[in-house]
N, C-alpha and C positions, 0 to 999 in steps of 0.2 A: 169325572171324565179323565181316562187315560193319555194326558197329553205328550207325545214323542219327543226323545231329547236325543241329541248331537253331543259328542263329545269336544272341546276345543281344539281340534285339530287342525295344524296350519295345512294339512293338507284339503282343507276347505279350500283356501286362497288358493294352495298348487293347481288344483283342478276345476279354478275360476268358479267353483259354486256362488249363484247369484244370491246375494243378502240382504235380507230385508228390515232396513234398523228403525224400529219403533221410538230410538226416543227422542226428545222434541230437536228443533231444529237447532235452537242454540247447543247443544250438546254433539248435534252431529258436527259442526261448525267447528267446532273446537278440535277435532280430529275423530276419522270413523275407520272403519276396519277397509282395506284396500279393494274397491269396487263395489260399495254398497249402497245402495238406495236409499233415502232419508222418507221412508213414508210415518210418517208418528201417530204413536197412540193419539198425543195429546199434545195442543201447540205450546208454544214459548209460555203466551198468558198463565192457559190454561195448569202445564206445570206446577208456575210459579204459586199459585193459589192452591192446588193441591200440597205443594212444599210446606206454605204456614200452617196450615190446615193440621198438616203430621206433627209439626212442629208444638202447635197447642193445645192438639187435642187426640192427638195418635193416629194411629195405622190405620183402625177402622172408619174411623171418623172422613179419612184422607179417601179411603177407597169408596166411601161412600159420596163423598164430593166428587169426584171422580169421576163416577156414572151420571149425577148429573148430569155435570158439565158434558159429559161427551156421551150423549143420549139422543134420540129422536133422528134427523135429518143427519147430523154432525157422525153422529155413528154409523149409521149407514153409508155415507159416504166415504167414509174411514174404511169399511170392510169391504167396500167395492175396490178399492185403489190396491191394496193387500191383493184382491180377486184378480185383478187386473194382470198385477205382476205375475202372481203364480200362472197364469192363463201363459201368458207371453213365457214363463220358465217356469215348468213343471216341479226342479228341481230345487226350487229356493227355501233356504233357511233363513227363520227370524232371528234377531237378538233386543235385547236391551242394554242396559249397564253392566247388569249382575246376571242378567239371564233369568230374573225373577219374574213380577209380579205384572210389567208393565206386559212384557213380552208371551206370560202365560195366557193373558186377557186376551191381547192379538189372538195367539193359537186358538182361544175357547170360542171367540168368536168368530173365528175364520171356520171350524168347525161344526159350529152352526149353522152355518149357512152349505156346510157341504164339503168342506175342504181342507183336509189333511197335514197339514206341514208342521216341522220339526222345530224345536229353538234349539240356543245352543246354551249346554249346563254352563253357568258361567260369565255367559254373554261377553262384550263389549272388554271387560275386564280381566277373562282371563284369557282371551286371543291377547291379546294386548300383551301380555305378560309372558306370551310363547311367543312373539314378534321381539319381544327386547331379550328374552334369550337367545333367541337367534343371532342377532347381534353382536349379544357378548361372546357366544360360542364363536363364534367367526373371527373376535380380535385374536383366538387360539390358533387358527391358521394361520400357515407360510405367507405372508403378508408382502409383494411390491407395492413400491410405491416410484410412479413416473411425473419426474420435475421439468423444468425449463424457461425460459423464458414468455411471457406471452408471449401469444401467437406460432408458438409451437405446436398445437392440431392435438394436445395432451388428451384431452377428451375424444378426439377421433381414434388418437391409439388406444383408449380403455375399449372405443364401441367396437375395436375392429378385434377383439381377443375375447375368446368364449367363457372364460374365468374373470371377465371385467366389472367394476360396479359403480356406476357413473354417478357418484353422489354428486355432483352439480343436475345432472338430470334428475334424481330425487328432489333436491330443492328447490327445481325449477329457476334457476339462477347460474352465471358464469362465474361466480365468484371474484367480480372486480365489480368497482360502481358504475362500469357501464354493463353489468351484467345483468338487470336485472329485466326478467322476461314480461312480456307484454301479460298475458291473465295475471291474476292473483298466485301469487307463492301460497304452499301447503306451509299447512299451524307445523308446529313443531312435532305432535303429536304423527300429523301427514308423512311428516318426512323422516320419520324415523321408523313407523308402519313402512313406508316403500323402499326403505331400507332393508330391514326384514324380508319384505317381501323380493327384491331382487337377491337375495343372500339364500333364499329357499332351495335353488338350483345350485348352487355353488359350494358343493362342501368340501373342497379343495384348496389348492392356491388359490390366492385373491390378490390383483392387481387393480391401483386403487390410483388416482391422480393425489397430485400435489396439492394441497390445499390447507390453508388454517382452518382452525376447530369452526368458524362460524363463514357460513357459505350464506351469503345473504343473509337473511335472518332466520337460519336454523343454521343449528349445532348440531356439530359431529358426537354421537356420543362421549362419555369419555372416556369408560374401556375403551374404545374402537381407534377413539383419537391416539393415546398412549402405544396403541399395537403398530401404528403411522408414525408416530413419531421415532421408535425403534425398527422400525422397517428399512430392509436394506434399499437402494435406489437408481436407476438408470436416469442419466437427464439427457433430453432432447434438445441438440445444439440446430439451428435454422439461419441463413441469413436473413437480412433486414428484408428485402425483397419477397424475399416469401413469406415471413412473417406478417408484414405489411397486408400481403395479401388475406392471407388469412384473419387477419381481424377487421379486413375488408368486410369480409364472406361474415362475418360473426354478428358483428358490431351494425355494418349497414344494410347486408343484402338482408340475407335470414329474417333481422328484425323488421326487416321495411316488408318483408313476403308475408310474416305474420302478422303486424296490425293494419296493411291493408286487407288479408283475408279476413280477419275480425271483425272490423271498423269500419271497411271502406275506403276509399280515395282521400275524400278530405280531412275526417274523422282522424284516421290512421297517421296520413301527415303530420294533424299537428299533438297528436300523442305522441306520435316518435320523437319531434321534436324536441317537445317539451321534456322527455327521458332525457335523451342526449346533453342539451344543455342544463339540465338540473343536475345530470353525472357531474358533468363537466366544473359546477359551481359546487358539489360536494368534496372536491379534491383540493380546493383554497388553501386551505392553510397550508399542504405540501407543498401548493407549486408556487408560494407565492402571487402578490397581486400584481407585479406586472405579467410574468408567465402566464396568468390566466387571462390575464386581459387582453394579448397575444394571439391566445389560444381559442380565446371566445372570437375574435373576429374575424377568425382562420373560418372557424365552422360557421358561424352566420356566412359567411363567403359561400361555402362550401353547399349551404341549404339552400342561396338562392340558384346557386349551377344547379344543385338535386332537382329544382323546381322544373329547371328548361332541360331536363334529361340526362345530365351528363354526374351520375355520381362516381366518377372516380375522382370528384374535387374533393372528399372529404378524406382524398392520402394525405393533403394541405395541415389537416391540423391532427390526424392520425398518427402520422410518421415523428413528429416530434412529442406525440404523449407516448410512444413507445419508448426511444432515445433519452428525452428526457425525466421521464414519470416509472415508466412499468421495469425499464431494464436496472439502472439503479438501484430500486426497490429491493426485485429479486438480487441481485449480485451481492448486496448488503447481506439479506437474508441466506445468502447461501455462503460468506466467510464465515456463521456462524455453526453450520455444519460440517460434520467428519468429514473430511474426502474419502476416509474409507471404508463411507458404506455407501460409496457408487462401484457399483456392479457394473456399470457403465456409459461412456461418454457417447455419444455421435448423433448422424444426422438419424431422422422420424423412422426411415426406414430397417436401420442398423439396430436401432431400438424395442421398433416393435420385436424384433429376431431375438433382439436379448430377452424381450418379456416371454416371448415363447419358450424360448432354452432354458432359463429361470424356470416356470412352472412345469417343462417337462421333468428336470432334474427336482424338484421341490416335493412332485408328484412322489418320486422313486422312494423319498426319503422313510424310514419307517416312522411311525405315529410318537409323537413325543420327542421327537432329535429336533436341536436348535435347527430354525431356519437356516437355510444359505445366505453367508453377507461374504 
C-alpha cells in the first residue's frame, strides 16, 4: 500500500496542522510536538512488552507481538479515536518517534477502514531537531535583553513588542519561588519545543527578559543562554509603590483567579496557600530564621484578612520580601555586570521605547554586522 508522507516542516506547527502522535503515553509525557494529540498505537504496558520482545528475540518477533496485543476490540477502538480526530480535522497528520513502523501501522489501518492521511518522514525526531535549530538559529539574532528589579512588569514589556519571546511563558513559571504556576510546568523537552515554536515568527530582532539559564525547572538552552548573556541591555527602574503593586497582580490576584477557576473555591484556597507558604519556606536559608519567622506570620495574618475579603493584607509580608529578599539579590547580581551594555536606564514606559528603537535600528543593520550595544 502506497502510504503518504510529510516532509518535517516546522511550517506544520506555523499553520497549526493538527497532529496525531501515535506513541505510547509515557513518551508523549516526556515531551510532544507543540499542539498534538496523544492517541497511541499501543499503551505504556503494552509498549513495554513489545520492547523485550525486540530486545530477545527481534523485530519480527516484536511486530508480531504487537498485533496481538492490539487486536480484536483494542484495535478497533484504537482506529476509531484516529477516525474521530480526522472527522473533527480533515487536515491531520500522524507521527511516531522516527516516523516509522508504529506510525505506518496507524496510516495502514486508518486506510483500511477508508481513510487517508499522511505521517511525517522522520516523525517525532526530526521536527524535534528543526525546533532546536530554530533555536540555535535565533542566538545568531540581534538579541535585547530587558532587566530590573522585580515587579517591574519585565514580562508585560516582552508581551507588549511584536519581536518578543516570553520564555517564562514557555516555562509556565515566573522565574522566582513564588513563581511557579498553578497546572503542571512543560518537561524540558515542552519547553524548549515552545520555544522554537514562538521563535518561528520571529526572524529578526529578539527581545528577551532577564532571567538565569533555569526558569523553574527548565533551562534555557545553552546557545540561546550565551547569546543573553552577551546581549546588550535596557533595565526598568519602578518605585516601591508600584512595584508593590505589581507583584500584588502577579503573585495574589492572577494566581488566586486561576486556581479558583481550576479548583474552585475551597480546593483553590487551600492550593494557593499551600504554594505561597511552601515558596515562602523554600527561601530559608537566604533569609534567615528569624526573617522567615517574621515573614511567615505577616502572611498567616495576611490569609486570615484574604479569608474575610480584604486581600490587600498580603502588602504585610509582600513589601518587605521585596526590600529585603528580591531587591538585594538583583542589585548584587547586577555589580556584576558591564554598565556598558545598558542601552538604557528608566522608568516601564521609556523602556518599552528604547526596546522599539533598538529593534528598529537592529532591523536596518545588514545581515552579519555586530549587534548594537
Amino acid at each position: 500500500m502506497n502510504l503518504p508522507l510529510v516532509e518535517p516542516d516546522l511550517s506544520l506547527l506555523r499553520q497549526g496542522r493538527p497532529l496525531i502522535d501515535v506513541r505510547a503515553p509515557v513518551e508523549f509525557a516526556q515531551g510532544s510536538l507543540p499542539g498534538a494529540v496523544n492517541l497511541p498505537l499501543m499503551d505504556d504496558e503494552e509498549r513495554r512488552l513489545v520492547g523485550i520482545e525486540y530486545k530477545q528475540h527481534g523485530q519480527q518477533a516484536a511486530i508480531e507481538l504487537g498485533q496481538r496485543l492490539v487486536s480484536g476490540g483494542i484495535r478497533t477502538s484504537r482506529i476509531d479515536a484516529w477516525r474521530r480526530m480526522v472527522e473533527a480535522r480533515p487536515d491531520a497528520v500522524i507521527y511516531c518517534y522516527r516516523g516509522g513502523l508504529r506510525s505506518q501501522i496507524a496510516q495502514q489501518w486508518l486506510a483500511e477502514s477508508g481513510v487517508a492521511r499522511p505521517r511525517i518522514r522522520g516523525g517525532w525526531k526530526a521536527m524535534r531537531q528543526a525546533l532546536c535549530q530554530r533555536i540555535d538559529a535565533a542566538a545568531e539574532q540581534p538579541l535585547l535583553v530587558v532587566g530590573g528589579l522585580t515587579g517591574c512588569a519585565k514580562t508585560a514589556l516582552i508581551q507588549a513588542l511584536p519581536n518578543g519571546l516570553d520564555l517564562e511563558g514557555c516555562a509556565r513559571h515566573k522565574g522566582s519561588a513564588f513563581g511557579r504556576h498553578p497546572l503542571p510546568a512543560p518537561s524540558q523537552i515542552d519547553f524548549e519545543h515552545a520555544m522554537g515554536l514562538g521563535l518561528l515568527e520571529l526572524s529578526g530582532p529578539l527581545v528577551v527578559e532577564d532571567e538565569s539559564r533555569h526558569i523553574g525547572a527548565a533551562n534555557v538552552p545553552l546557545v540561546f543562554w550565551r547569546a543573553m548573556e552577551r546581549a546588550p541591555r535596557v533595565r526598568v527602574e519602578m518605585p516601591l509603590d508600584w512595584r508593590l503593586a505589581q507583584i500584588h497582580k502577579d503573585y495574589i490576584d492572577d494566581l488566586w483567579a486561576i486556581y479558583r477557576q481550576q479548583f474552585g473555591e475551597w480546593l483553590g484556597w487551600t492550593l494557593m496557600r499551600k504554594q505561597l507558604s511552601s515558596a515562602l519556606v523554600r527561601l530559608k536559608k537566604r533569609l534567615g530564621h528569624a526573617r522567615l519567622a517574621r515573614l511567615q506570620r505577616l502572611q498567616q495574618l495576611a490569609f486570615r484578612e484574604h479569608e474575610r475579603g480584604n486581600l490587600q493584607a498580603h502588602e504585610a509580608w509582600l513589601a518587605p520580601l521585596l526590600t529585603e529578599y528580591y531587591d538585594p539579590m538583583y542589585r548584587y547580581q547586577l555589580e556584576k555586570r558591564d554598565p556598558g551594555r545598558f542601552l538604557h536606564v528608566g522608568d516601564w514606559d521609556s523602556c518599552l521605547a528604547a526596546a522599539r528603537e533598538w529593534s528598529t535600528e537592529a532591523a536596518r543593520q545588514p545581515a552579519g554586522q555586530p549587534q548594537l550595544a
